[in-house]
N, CA, C and O of each residue as an XYZ file, in Angstrom:
264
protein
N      11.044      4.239      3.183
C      10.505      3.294      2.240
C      11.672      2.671      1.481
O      12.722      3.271      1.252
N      11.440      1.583      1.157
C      12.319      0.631     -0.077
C      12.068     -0.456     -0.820
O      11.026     -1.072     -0.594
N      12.544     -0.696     -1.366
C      12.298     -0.776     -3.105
C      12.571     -2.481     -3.471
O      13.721     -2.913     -3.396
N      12.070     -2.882     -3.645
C      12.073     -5.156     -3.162
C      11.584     -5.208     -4.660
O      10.676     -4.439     -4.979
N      12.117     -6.055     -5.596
C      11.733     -6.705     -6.828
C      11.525     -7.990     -6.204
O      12.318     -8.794     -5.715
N       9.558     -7.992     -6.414
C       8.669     -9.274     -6.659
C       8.008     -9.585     -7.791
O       7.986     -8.746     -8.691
N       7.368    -10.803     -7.953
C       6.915    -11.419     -9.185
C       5.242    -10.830     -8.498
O       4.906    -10.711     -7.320
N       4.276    -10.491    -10.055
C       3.202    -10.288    -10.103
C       2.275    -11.409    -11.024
O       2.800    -12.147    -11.858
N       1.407    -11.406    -10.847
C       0.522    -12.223    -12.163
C      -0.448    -11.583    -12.523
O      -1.084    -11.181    -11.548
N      -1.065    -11.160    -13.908
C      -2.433    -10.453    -14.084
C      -3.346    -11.731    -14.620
O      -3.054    -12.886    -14.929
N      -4.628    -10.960    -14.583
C      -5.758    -11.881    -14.330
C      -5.867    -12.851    -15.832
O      -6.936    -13.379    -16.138
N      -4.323    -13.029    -16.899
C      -4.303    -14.329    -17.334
C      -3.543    -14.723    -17.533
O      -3.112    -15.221    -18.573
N      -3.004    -14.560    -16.181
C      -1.890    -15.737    -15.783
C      -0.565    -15.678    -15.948
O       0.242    -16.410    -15.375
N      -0.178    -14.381    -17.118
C       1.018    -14.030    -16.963
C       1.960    -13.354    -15.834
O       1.848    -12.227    -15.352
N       2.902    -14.334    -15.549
C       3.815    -13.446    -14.310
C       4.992    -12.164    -15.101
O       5.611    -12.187    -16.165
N       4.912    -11.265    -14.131
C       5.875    -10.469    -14.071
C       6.872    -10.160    -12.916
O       6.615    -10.278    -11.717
N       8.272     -9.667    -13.563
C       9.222     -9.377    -12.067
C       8.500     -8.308    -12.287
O       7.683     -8.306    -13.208
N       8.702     -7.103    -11.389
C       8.768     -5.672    -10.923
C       8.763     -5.275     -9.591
O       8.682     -6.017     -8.613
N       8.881     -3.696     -9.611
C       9.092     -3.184     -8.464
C       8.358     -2.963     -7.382
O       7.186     -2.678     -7.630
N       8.630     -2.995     -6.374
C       7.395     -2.663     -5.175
C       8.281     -2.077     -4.001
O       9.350     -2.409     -3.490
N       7.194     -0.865     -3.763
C       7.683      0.378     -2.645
C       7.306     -0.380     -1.314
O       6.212     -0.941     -1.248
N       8.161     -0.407     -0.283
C       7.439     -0.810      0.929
C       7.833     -0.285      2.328
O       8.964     -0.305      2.814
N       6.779      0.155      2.847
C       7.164      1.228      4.006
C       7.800      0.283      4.950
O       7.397     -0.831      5.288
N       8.926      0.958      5.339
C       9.926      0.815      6.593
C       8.975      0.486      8.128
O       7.957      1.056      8.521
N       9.530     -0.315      8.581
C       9.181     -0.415     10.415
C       9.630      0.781     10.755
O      10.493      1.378     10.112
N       8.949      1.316     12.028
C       9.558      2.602     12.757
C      10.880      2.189     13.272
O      11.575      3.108     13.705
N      11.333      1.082     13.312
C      13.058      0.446     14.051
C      13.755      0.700     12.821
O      14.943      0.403     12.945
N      13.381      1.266     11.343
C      13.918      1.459     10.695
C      14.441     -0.158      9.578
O      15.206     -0.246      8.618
N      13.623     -1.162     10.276
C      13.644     -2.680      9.789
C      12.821     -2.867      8.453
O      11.980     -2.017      8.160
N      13.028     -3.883      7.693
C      12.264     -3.581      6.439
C      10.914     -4.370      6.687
O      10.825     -5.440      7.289
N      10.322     -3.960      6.360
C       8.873     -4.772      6.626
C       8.740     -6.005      5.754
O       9.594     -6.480      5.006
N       7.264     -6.520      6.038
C       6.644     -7.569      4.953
C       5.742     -6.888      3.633
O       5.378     -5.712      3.619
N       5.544     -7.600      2.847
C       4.872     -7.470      2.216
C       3.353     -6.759      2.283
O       2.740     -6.288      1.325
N       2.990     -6.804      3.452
C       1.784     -6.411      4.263
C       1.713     -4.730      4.226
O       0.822     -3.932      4.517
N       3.047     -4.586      3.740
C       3.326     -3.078      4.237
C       3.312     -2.384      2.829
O       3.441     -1.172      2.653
N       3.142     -3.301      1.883
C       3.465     -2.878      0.375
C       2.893     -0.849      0.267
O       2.142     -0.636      1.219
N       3.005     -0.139     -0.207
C       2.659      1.043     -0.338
C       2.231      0.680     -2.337
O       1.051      0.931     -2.582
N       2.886      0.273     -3.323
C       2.180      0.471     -4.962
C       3.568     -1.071     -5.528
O       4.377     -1.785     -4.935
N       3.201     -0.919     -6.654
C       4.282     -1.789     -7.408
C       4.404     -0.675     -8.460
O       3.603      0.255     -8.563
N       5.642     -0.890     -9.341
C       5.871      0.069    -10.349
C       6.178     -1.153    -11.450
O       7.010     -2.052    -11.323
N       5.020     -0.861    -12.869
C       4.868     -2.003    -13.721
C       5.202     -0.773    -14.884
O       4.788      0.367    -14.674
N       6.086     -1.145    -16.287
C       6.515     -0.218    -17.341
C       6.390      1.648    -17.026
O       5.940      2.400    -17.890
N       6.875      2.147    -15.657
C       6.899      3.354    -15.310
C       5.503      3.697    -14.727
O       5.424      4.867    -14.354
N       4.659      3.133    -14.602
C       3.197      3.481    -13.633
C       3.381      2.734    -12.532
O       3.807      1.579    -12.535
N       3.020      3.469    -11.431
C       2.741      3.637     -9.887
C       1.859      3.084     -9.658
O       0.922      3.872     -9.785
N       1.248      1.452     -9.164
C       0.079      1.160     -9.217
C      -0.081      0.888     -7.421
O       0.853      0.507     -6.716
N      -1.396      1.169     -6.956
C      -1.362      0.919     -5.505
C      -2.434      0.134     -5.629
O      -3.340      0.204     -6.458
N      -2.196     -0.975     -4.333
C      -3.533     -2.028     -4.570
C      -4.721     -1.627     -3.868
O      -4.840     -0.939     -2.854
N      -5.576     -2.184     -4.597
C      -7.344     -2.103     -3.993
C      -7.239     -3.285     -2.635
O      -6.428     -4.168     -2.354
N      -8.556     -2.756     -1.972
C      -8.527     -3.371     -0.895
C      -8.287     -5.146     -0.275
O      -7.970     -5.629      0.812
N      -8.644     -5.717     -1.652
C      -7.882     -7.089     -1.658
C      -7.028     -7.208     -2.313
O      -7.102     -7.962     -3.284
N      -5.875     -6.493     -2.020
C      -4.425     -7.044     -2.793
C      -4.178     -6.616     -4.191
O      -3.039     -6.658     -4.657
N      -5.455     -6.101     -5.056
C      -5.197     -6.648     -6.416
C      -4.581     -5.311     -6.932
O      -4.691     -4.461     -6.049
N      -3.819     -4.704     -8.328
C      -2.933     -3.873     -8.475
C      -3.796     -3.475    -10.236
O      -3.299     -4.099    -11.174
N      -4.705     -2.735    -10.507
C      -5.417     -2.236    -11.312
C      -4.512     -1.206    -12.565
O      -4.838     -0.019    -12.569
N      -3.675     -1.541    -13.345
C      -3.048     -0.382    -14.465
C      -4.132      0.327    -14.977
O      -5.079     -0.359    -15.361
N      -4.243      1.858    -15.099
C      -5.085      2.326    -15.581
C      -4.316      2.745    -17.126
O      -4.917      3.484    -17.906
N      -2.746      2.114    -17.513
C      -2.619      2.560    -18.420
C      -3.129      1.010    -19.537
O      -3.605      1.011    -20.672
N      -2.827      0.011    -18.753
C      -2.749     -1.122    -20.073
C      -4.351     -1.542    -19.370
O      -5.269     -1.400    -20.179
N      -4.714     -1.971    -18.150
C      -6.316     -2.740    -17.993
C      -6.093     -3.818    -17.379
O      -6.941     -4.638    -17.027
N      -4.592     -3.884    -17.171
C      -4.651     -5.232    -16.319
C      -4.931     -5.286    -15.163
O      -5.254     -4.242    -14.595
N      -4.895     -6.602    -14.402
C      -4.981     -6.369    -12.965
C      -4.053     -7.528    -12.077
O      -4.528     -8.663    -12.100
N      -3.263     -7.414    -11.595
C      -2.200     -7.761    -11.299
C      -2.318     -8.378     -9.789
O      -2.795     -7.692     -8.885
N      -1.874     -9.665     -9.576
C      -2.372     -9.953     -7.862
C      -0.647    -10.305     -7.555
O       0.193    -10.487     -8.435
N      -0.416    -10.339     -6.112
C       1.050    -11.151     -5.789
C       0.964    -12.406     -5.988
O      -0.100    -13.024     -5.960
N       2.046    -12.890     -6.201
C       2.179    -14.015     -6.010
C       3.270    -15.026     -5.268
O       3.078    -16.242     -5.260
């Protein structure tokens, strides 16, 4: 796995940079985005729901890519 700083937006409209985990190709190649495993937003681990979206259970936001 490795570690790609992308921009997020929560549902008003504010963007954020942060971190996002993303599993490796078996060639050891870095994947796409497709492969995302969570983003890491102020030290929480967030993994997305089945459409993309990235739910903080510490602040309530909800965070999509962008």
């Amino acid at each position: 796995m490795f570690k790609k700083e992308i921009t997020v937006k929560d549902q008003f409209g504010e963007q954020y940079a942060v971190e996002a985990a993303i599993e490796k190709h078996r060639n050891g190649q870095e994947s796409s985005l497709s492969h995302l495993k969570y983003i890491t937003i102020d030290g929480e681990d967030i993994r997305p729901g089945f459409d993309m979206c990235f739910q903080s259970l510490l602040s309530g936001k909800i965070f999509k890519l962008i």
